[in-house]
C-alpha positions as CSV (number, residue, x, y, z in Angstrom):
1,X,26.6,40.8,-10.6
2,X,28.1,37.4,-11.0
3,X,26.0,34.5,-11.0
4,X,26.2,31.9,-8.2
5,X,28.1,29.1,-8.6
6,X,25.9,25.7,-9.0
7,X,27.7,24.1,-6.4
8,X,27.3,26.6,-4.0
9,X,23.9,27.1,-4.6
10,X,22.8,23.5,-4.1
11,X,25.1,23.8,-0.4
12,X,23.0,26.7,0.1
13,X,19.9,24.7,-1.0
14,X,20.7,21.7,1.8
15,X,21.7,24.5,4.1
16,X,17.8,26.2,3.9
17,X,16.4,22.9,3.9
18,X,14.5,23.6,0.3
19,X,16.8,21.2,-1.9
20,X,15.0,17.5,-2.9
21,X,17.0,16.1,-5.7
22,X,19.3,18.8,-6.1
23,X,21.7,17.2,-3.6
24,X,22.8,13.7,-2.0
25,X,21.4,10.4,-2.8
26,X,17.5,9.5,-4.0
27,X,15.3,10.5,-0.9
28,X,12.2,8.2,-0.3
29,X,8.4,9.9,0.9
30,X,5.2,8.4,1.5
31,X,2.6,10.7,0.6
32,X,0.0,10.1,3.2
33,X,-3.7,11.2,2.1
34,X,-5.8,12.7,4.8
35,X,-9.7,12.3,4.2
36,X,-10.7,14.6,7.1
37,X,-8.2,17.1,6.2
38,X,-8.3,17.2,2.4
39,X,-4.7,17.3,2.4
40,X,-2.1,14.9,1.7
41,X,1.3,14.5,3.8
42,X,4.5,14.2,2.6
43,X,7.0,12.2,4.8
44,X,10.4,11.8,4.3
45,X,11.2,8.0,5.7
46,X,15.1,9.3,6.2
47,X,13.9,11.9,9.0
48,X,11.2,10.4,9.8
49,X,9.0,13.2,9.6
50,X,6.1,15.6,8.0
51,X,8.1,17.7,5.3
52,X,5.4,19.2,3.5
53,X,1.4,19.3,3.6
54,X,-0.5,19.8,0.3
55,X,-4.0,20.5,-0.3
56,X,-6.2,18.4,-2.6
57,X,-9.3,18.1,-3.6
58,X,-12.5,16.9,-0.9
59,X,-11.9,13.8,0.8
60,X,-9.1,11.9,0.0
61,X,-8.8,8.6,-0.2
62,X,-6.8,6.6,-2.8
63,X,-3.5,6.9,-4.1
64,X,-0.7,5.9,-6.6
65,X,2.9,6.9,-7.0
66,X,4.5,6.6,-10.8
67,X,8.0,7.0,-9.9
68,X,9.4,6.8,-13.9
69,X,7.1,10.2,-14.5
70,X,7.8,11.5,-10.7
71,X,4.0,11.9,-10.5
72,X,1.9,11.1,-7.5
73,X,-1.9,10.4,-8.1
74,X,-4.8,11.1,-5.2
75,X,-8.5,10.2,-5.5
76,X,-10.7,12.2,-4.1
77,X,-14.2,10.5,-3.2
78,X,-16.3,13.6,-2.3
79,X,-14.1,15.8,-4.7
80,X,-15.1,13.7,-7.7
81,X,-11.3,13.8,-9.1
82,X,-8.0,13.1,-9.1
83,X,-5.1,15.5,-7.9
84,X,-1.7,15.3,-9.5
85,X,1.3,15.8,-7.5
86,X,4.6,16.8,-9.0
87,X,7.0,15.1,-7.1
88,X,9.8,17.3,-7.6
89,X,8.5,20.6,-6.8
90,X,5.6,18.8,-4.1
91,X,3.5,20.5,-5.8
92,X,-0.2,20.1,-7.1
93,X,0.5,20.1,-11.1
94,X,-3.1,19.5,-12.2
95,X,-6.7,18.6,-10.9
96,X,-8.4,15.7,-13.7
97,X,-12.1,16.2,-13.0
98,X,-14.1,12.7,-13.6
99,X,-17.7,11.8,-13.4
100,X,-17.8,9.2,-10.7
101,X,-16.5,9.0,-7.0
102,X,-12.9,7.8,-7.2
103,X,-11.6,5.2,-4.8
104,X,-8.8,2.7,-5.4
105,X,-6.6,3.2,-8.0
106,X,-3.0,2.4,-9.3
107,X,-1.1,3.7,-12.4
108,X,0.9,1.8,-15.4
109,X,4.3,1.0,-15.4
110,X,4.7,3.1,-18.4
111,X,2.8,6.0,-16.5
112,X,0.6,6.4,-19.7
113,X,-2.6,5.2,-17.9
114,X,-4.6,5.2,-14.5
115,X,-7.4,2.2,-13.8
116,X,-9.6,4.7,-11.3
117,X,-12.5,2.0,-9.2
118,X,-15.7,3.5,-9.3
119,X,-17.2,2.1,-6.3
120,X,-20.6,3.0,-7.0
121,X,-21.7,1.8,-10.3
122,X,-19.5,-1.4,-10.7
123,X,-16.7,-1.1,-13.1
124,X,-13.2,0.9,-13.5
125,X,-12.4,3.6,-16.1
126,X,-9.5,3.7,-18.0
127,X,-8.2,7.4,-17.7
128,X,-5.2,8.8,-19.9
129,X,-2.4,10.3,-17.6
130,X,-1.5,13.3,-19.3
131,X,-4.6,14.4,-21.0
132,X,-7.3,12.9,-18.0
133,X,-9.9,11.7,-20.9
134,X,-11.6,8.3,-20.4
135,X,-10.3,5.9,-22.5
136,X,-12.5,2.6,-21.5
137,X,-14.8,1.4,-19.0
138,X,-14.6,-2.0,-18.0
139,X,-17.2,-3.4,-16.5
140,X,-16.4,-5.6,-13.0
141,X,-18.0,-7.0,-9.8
142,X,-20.0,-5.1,-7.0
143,X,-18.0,-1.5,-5.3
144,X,-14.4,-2.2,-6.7
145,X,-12.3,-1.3,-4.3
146,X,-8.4,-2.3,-4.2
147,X,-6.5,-2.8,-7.5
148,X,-2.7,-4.4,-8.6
149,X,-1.4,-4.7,-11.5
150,X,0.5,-7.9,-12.7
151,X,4.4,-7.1,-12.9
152,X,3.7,-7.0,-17.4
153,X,1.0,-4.8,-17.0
154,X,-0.8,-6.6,-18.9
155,X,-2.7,-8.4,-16.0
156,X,-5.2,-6.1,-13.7
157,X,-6.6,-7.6,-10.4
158,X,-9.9,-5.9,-9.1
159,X,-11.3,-6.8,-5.4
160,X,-15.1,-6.6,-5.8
161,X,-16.2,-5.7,-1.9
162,X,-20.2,-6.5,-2.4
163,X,-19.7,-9.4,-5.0
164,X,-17.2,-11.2,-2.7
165,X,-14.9,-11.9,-5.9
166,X,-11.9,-10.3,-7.9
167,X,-12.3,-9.7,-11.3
168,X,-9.1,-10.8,-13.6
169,X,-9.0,-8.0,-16.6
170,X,-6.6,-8.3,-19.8
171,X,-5.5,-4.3,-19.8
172,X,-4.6,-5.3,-23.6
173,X,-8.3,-6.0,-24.8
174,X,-9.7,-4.3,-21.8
175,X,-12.1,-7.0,-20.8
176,X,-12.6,-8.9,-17.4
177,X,-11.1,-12.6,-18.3
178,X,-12.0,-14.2,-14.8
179,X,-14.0,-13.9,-11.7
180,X,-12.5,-15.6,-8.6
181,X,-14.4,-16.2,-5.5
182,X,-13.3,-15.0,-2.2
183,X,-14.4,-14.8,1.1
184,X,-16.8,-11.9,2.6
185,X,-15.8,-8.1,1.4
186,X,-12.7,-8.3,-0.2
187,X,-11.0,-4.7,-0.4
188,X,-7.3,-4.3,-0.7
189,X,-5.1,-6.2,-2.4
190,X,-1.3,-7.1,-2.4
191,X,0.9,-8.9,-4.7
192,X,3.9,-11.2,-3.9
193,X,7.4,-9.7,-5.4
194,X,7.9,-12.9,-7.3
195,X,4.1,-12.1,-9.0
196,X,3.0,-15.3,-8.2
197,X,0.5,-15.0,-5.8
198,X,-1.9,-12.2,-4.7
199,X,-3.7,-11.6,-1.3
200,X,-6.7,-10.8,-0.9
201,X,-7.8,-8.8,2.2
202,X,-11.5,-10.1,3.3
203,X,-13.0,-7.9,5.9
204,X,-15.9,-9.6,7.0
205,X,-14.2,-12.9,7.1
206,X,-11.2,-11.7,9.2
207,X,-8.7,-13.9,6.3
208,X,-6.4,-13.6,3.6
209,X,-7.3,-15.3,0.5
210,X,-3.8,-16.5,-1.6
211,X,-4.6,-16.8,-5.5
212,X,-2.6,-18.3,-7.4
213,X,-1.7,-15.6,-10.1
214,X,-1.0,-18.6,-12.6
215,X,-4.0,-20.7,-12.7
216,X,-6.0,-18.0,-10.7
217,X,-7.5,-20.2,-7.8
218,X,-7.6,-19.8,-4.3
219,X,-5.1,-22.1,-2.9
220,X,-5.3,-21.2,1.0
221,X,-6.9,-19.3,3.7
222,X,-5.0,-17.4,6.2
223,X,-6.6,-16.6,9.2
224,X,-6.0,-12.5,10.5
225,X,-7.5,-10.1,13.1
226,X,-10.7,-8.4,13.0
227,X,-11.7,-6.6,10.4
228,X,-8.6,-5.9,8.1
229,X,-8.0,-3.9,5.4
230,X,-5.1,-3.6,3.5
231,X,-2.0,-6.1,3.1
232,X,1.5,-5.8,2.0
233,X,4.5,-8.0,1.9
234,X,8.3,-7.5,3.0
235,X,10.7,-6.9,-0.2
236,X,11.8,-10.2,-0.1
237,X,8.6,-11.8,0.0
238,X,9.3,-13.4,3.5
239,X,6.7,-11.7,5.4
240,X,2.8,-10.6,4.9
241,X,1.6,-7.9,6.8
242,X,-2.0,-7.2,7.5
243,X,-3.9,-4.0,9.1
244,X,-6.8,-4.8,11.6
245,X,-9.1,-2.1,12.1
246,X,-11.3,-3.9,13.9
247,X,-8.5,-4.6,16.6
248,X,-6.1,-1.8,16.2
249,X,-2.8,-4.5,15.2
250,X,-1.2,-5.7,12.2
251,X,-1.0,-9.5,11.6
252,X,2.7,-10.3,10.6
253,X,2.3,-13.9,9.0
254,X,5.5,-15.9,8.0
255,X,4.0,-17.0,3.9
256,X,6.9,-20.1,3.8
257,X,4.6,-21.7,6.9
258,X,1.5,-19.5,6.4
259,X,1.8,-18.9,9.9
260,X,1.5,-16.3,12.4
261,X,4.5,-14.6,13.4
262,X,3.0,-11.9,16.1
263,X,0.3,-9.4,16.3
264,X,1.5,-6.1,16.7
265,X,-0.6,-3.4,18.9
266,X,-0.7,0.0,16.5
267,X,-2.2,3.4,17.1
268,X,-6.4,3.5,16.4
269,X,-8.2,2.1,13.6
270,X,-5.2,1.4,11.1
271,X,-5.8,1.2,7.3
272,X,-3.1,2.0,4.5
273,X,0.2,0.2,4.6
274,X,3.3,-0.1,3.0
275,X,6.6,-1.5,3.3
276,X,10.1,1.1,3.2
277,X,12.8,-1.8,1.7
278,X,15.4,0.9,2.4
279,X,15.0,1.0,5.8
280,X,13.5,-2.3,6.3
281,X,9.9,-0.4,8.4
282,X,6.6,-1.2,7.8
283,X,4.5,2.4,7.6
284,X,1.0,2.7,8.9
285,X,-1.5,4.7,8.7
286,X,-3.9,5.1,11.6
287,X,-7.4,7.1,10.9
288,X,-8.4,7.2,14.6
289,X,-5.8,8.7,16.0
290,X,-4.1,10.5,13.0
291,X,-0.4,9.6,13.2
292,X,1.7,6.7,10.2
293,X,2.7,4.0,12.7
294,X,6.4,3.2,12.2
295,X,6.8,-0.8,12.5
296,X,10.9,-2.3,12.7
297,X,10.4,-4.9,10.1
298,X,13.2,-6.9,11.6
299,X,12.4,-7.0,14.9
300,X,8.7,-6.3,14.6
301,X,8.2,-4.0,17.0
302,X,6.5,-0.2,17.3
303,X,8.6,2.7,16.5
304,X,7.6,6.2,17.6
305,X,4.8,7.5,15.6
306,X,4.5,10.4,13.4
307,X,1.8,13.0,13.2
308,X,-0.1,13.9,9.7
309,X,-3.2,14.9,9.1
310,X,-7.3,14.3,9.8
311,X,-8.2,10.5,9.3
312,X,-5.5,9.5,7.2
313,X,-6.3,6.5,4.6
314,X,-3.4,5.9,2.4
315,X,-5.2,3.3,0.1
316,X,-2.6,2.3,-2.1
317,X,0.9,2.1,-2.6
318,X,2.1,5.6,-1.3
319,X,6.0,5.6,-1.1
320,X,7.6,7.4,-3.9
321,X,11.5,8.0,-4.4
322,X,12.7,11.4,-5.7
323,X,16.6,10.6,-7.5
């Protein structure tokens, strides 16, 4: 028997609906992790929805995407691990066992290293990517919860929740260099696209705290809805978005005037969110009611929703891009 022709076996590929990078352009997903279900969704943000649904380990929570390694990373609190999606095949590739309860995390440019939060005895591990052993511990404020890293790397910023500060660590000597005070619970974090300033999500005191990245103080307040949660800015660094679980909305604040553009109504109890550049939408995800909220970013207003799993969280950045 002859063998099949490449080209007509990626066509046959996109025909089934099985082919991801084999044909057409770089295809974007936001991998959507689903405490209550201990499974994470995979959406592509072309269609719009739920291509695939993988199991993790218990209780989901965080995640990272290293695009340069096509590696997705998942914390899972009650699981006490991380699960390690290969991008390419959507498909778990390994399970990195750790001693604490994983929360917020993020990955390194390079995709060498992980900072894992452990939210219960006050500092963040340094984890190796390929092998999973601990490389450091570095001690920081109360329940670590949100983490970004500086556009160098070399710069990691970790929001405290019980100490009401972020901690400023030097990823080169692995030390905390500076505390910052912020208001009441900080938890996530976002970073401007310029790297200039970063916002910090307070959840008791309904506001945004801006720090200046350069001098690292506080240089205004921004008042949001109640009880938010996570934060993230348009490409362009034009707009802040805010999630308000208290109030079921999202703040969209203008950062040139620091001032508030519109809140927008979303489905129950939203947490995670990121923003698609490609097709200029804010994504969502709602715990209560179980669906990613789809938000125009141009003409802020609610798109149709799209189903995933049991109380999705998507702490973190979640979008990936298979080429």
């Amino acid at each position: 028997m002859k063998p099949v022709p490449q080209t007509f076996r990626a066509l046959l590929l996109c025909v089934l609906g099985l082919c991801m990078p084999v044909c057409g352009e770089a295809a974007d997903y936001a991998y959507i992790t689903n405490q209550g279900a201990h499974t994470v969704s995979i959406v592509d943000l072309q269609q719009l929805k739920v291509v695939n649904t993988i199991v993790v380990g218990k209780a989901p929570v965080g995640v990272a995407v290293d695009n340069r390694n096509q590696v997705v990373y998942v914390s899972n609190v009650e699981g006490h691990s991380l699960s390690v999606i290969d991008m390419q095949r959507q498909q778990i590739s390994n399970t990195i066992a750790l001693p604490i309860a994983p929360v917020g995390l993020t990955v390194s440019k390079t995709g060498d290293q992980l900072y894992v939060a452990d939210w219960y005895h006050d500092h963040i591990l340094v984890v190796a990517a390929n092998s999973g052993q601990v490389l450091a511990q570095i001690q920081v404020g109360r329940a670590p919860g949100g983490m970004q890293l500086a556009q160098d790397d070399a710069t990691l910023y970790v929001a405290n929740r019980d100490s009401n500060d972020v901690s400023v660590i030097d990823t080169r000597s692995r030390k905390e260099s500076h505390r910052i005070k912020v208001g009441q619970h900080p938890f996530g974090l976002s970073l401007s696209p310029d790297g200039k300033q970063l916002f910090v999500v307070n959840v008791y005191s309904n506001a945004i705290s801006v720090i200046d990245t350069a001098t690292h103080k506080v240089v205004s307040t921004l008042a949001v809805g109640e009880h938010p949660y996570c934060a993230t800015t348009d490409s362009s660094g034009q707009y802040l978005y805010v999630t308000n679980t208290g109030e079921d909305s999202v703040t969209v604040i203008a950062l040139a005037s620091q001032k508030v553009m519109r809140k927008i109504r979303v489905p129950g109890t939203p947490e995670g969110i990121a923003y698609d550049a490609a097709r200029q939408q804010v994504l969502v995800a709602s715990w209560m009611d179980n669906v990613l909220a789809v938000i125009d970013g141009q003409r802020l207003v609610l798109r149709p929703s799209i189903e995933v799993g049991s109380q999705p969280r998507a702490f973190g950045q979640f979008i990936g891009s298979v080429p």
